[in-house]
C-alpha positions in Angstrom: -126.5 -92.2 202.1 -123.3 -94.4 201.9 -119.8 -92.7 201.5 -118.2 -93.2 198.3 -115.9 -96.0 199.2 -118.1 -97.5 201.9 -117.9 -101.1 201.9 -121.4 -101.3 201.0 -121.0 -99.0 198.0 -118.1 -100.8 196.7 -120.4 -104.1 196.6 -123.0 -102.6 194.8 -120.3 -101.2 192.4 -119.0 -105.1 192.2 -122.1 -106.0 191.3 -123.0 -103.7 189.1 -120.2 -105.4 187.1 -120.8 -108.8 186.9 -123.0 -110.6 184.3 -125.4 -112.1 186.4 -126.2 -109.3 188.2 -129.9 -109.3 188.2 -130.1 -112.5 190.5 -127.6 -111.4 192.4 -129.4 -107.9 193.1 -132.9 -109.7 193.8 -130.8 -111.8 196.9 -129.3 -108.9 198.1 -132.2 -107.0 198.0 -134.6 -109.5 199.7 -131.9 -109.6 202.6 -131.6 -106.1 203.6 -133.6 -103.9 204.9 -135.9 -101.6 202.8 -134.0 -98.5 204.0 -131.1 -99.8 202.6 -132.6 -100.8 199.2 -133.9 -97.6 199.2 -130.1 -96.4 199.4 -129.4 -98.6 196.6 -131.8 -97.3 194.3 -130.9 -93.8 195.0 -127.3 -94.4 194.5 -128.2 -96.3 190.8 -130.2 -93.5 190.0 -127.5 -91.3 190.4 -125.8 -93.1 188.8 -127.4 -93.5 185.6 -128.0 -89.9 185.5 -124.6 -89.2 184.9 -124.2 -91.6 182.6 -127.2 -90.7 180.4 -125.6 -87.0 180.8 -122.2 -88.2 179.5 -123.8 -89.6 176.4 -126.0 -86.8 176.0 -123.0 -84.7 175.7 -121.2 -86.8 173.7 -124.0 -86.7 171.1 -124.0 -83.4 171.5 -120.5 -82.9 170.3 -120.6 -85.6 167.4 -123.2 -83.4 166.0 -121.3 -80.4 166.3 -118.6 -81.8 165.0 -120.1 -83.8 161.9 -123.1 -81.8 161.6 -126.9 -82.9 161.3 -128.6 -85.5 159.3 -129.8 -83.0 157.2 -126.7 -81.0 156.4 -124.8 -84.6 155.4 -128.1 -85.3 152.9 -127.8 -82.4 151.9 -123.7 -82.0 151.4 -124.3 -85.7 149.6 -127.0 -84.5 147.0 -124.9 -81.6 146.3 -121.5 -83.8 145.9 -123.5 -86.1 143.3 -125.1 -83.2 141.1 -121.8 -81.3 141.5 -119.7 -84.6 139.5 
């Protein structure tokens, strides 16, 4: 596994970025060795594991704080009947 700030993590970061990325990521794959494709993966994985947690949480919290579908239907009907 690369360190964190390895210059081969920071390409993959950089590339990451960049709107073309796809084409870039097929060359740089076909050009290195599996082992470090396999790295790669692993560290993109990772990756969007903590993002999917992030959002999960975030979701989490809207719905606390606005409560569910439901409770807004309901809190509507009851607002229309209620004028």
């Amino acid at each position: 596994m690369w360190e964190k700030d390895s210059k081969e993590a920071l390409y993959v970061r950089k590339l990451s970025s960049s709107k073309d990325n796809s084409i870039k990521f097929k060359d740089f794959a076909e050009t290195r060795p599996a082992e470090i494709v396999a790295n790669i993966a692993v560290c993109l994985i990772h990756q969007a594991n903590y993002l999917m947690d992030r959002y999960l949480k975030r979701l989490e919290q809207d719905f606390m704080k606005e409560v569910g579908l439901r409770e807004r239907m309901s809190n509507a009907r009851i607002q229309v009947r209620g004028h």
